[in-house]
C-alpha positions as CSV (number, residue, x, y, z in Angstrom):
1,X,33.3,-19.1,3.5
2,X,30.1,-18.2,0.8
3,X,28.4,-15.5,2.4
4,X,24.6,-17.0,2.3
5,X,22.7,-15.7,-0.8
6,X,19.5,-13.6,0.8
7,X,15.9,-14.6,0.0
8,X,13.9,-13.1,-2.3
9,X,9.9,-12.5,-2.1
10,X,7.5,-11.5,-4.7
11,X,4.8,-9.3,-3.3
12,X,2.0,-8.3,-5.6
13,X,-0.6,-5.1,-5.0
14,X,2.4,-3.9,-3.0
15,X,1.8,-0.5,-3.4
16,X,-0.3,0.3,-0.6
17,X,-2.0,-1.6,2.7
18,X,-0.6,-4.9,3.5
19,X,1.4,-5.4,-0.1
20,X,3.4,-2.2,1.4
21,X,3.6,-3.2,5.2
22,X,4.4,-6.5,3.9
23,X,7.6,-5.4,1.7
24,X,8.6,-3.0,4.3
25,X,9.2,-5.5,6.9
26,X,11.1,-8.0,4.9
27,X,13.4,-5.5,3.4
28,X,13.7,-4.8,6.9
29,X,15.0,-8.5,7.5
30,X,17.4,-8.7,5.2
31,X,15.6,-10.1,2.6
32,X,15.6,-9.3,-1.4
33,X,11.3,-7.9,-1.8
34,X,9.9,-7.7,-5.4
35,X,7.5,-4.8,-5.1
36,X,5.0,-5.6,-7.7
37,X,2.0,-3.0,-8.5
38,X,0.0,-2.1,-11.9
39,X,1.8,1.7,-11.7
40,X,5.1,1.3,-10.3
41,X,6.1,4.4,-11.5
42,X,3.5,6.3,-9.2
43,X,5.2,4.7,-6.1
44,X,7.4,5.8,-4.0
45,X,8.2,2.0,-2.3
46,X,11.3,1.6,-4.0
47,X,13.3,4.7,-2.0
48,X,12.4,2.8,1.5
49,X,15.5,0.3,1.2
50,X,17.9,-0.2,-1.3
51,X,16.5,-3.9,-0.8
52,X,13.3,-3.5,-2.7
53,X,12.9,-2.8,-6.2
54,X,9.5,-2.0,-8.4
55,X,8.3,-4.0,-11.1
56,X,5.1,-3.6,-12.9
57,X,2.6,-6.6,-12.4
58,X,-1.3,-6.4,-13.5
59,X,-2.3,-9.7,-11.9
60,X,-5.2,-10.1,-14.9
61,X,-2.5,-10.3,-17.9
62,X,-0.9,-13.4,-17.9
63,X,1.2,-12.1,-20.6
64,X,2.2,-9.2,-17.4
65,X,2.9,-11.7,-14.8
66,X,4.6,-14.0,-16.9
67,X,7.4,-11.3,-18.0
68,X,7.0,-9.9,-14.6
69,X,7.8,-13.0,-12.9
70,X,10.6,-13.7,-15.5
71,X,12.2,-9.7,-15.2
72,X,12.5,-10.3,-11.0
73,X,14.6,-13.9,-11.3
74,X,16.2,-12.3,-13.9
75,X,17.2,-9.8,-11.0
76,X,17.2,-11.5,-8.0
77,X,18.7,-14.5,-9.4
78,X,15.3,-16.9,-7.8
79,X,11.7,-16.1,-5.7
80,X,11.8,-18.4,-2.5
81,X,8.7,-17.0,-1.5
82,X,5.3,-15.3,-3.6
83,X,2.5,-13.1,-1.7
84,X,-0.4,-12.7,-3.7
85,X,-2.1,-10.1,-2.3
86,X,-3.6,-8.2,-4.9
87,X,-7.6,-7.9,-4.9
88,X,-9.7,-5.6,-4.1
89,X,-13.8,-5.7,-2.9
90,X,-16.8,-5.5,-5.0
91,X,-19.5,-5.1,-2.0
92,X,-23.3,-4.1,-2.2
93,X,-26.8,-6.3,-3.1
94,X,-26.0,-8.9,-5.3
95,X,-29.4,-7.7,-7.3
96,X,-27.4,-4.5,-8.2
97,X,-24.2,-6.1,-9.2
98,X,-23.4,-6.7,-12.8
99,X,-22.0,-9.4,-14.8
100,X,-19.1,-7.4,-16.0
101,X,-18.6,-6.3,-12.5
102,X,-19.0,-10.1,-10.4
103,X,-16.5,-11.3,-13.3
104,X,-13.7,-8.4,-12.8
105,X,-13.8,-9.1,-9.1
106,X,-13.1,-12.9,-10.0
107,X,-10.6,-12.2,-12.6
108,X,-8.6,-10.3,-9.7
109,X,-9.0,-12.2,-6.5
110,X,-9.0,-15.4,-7.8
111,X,-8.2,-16.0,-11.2
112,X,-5.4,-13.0,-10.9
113,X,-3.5,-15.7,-8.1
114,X,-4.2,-18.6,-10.2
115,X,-2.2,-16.5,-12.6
116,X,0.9,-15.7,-10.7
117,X,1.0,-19.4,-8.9
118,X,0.7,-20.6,-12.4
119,X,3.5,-18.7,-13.6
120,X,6.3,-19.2,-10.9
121,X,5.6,-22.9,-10.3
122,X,7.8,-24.2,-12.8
123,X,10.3,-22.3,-11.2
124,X,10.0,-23.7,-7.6
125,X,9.5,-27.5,-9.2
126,X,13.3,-26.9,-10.6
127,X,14.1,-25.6,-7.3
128,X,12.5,-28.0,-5.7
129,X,11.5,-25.7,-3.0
130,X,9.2,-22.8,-2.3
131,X,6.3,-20.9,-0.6
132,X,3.3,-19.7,-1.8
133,X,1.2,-17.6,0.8
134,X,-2.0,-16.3,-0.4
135,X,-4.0,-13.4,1.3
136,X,-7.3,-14.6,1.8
137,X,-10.2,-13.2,4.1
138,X,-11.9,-14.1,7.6
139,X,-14.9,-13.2,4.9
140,X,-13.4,-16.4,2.9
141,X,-15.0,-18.3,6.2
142,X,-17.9,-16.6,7.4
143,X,-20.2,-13.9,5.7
144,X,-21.3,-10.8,6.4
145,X,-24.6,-8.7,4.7
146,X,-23.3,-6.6,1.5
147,X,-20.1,-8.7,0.9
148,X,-21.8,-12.0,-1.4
149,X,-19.5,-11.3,-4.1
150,X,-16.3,-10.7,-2.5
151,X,-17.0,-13.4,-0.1
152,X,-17.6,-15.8,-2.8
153,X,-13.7,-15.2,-4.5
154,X,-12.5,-15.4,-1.3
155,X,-14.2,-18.7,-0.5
156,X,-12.8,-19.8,-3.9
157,X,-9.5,-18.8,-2.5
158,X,-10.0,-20.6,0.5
159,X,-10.6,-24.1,-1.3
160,X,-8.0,-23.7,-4.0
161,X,-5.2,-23.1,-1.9
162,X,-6.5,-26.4,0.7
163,X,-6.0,-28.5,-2.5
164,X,-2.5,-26.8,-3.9
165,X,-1.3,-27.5,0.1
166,X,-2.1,-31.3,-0.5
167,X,-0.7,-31.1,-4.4
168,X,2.4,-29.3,-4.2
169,X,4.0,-31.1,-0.8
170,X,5.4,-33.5,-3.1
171,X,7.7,-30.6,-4.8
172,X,8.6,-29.1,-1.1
173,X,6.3,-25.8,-2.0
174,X,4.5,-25.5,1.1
175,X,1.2,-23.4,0.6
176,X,-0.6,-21.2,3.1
177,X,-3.2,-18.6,3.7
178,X,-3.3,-15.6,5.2
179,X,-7.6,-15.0,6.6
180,X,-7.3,-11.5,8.9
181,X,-10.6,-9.8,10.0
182,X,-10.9,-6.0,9.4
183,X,-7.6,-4.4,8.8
184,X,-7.4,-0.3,9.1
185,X,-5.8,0.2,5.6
186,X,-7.2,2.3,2.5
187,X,-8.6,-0.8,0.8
188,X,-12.4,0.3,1.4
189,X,-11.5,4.2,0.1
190,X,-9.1,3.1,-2.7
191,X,-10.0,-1.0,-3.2
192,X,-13.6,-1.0,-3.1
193,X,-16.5,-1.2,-5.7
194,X,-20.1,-0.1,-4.7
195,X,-22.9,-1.7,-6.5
196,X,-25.7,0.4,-7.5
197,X,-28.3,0.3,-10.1
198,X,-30.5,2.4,-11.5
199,X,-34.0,2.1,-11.0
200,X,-33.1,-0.7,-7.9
201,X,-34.5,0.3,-4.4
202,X,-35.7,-2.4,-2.7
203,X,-32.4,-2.5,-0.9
204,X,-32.0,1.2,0.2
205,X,-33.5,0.8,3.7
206,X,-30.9,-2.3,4.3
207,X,-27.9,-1.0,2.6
208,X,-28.8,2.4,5.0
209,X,-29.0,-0.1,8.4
210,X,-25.3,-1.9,7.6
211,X,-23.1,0.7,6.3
212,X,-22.7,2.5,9.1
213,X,-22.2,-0.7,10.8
214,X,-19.7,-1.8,8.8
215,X,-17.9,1.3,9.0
216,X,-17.5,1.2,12.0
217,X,-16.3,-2.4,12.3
218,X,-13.6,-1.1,9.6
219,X,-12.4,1.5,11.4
220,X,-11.9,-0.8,14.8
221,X,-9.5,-3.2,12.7
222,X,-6.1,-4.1,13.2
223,X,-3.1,-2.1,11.4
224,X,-1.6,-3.6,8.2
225,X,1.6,-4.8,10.2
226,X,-0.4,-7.2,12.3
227,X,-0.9,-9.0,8.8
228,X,2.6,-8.3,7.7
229,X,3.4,-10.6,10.9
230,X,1.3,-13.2,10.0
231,X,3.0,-13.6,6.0
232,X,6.2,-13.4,7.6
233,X,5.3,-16.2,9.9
234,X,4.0,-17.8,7.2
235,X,7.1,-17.6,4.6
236,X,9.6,-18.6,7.1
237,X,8.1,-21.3,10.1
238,X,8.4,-24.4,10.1
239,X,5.6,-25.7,11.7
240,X,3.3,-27.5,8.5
241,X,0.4,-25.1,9.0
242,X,-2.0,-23.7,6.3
243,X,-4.4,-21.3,8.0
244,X,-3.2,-18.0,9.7
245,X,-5.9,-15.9,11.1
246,X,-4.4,-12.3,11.9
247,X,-7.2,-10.3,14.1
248,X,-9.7,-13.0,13.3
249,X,-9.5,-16.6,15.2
250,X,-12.2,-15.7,17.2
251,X,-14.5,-15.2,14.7
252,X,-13.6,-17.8,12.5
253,X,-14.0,-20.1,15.5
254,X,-17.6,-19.2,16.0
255,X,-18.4,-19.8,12.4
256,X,-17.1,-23.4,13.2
257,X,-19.0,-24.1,16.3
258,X,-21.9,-21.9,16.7
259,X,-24.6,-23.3,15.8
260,X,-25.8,-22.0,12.1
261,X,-29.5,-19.9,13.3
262,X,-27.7,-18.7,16.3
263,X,-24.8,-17.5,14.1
264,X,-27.1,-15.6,11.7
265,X,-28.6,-13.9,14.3
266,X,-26.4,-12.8,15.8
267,X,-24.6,-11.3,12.9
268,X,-27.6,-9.8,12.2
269,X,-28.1,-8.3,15.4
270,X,-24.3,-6.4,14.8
271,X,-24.9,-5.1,12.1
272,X,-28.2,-4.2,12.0
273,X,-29.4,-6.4,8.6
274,X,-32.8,-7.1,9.7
């Protein structure tokens, strides 16, 4: 008898966070993880299990992603399952934020998955099969003071991935999304922009109030492996579902039901952004 021919999963921004967690626990399962990152060669990912290996992905060059993509079926022989993860947060007042800086973080979080769905599709059509899980944001649902830009890819996120859900069922490529709260990893040290701007202080008492309030909602998060859970869920259950909310139902729940001025306030109240 055939032994079964193991899985294989595409993971981009795997070099740290939940890209890492993410590849460490399907390795783990026996399955086939390509570790993608912009500086594969500064990673030490590939020495964890003989099951993942490093490719170099920069999820704003098609051109990358496309001989990325190409380079790890070439390998692996087929990709069963892509995890776009990659993205990273541009926070601070709007006011301060740039236009080369509001279209970088779009060209990441959402045009940078738009890139790599693009790209492996035509793959899973032959296959006829597939899974595409996208890491989203709690923060693609509800809002909080300082995020307005990152918030708005992720709510992009949200929506496109609702519609490629409906579109691709006809192909067997199931689509879901991945929305966890605050998540104790080195994305707001390593993945985070601050938006300042010379001559701009209108905002200095208010950006003073949050912060520490936002720190400290950051350090209370979950640990990347909750999230890890939650893809693996994701790539491998059955059950038709698109949302999964790691660390975050409750407060995605509220968003839903609370009634919109009560909401505010309250979030206002938290975090101090009177």
């Amino acid at each position: 008898m055939t032994a079964a021919v193991a899985k294989t999963v595409l993971i981009t921004g795997a070099s740290s966070g939940i890209g890492r967690a993410t590849a460490e626990l399907f390795a783990s399962r026996g399955w086939n993880v390509a570790a993608t990152m912009r500086t594969p060669e500064k990673s030490n990912l590939g020495g964890v299990s003989d099951r993942i290996k490093l490719f170099k992905l920069d999820v704003t060059c098609p051109n990358s992603v496309d001989r990325a993509v190409q380079d790890v079926i070439g390998a692996c022989g087929k990709i069963d399952v892509v995890v776009n993860n990659a993205g990273y947060g541009l926070m601070g007042p709007f006011e301060a934020q740039t236009d080369v800086q509001i279209r970088r973080q779009f060209e990441c979080n959402v045009f940078g998955v738009m890139n790599v769905i693009r790209s492996v599709l035509p793959h899973m059509r032959d296959r006829q099969e597939g899974r595409i899980i996208n890491v989203g944001s709690a923060a693609g649902r509800m809002t909080l003071p300082l995020y307005s830009m990152y918030s708005a890819t992720k709510w992009a996120l949200d929506g496109f991935s609702e519609a490629l859900w409906l579109e691709l069922r006809q192909h067997n490529i199931k689509v879901k999304i991945i929305e966890p709260g605050m998540i104790k990893t080195d994305f707001f040290e390593r993945s985070r922009e601050i938006a300042t701007k010379p001559g701009l202080t209108a905002y200095d008492d208010f950006v003073e109030r949050v912060s520490p309030n936002l720190k400290a909602w950051e350090e209370a998060g979950a640990e990347s492996d909750v999230v890890a859970h939650s893809i693996w869920r994701a790539s491998t259950s059955i059950w038709p579902r698109l949302r999964y909310q790691p660390n975050a139902t409750l407060a995605v729940w509220a968003r839903g039901w609370v009634p919109s001025q009560l909401y505010v306030r309250v979030v206002r109240r938290l975090f101090n952004a009177w």
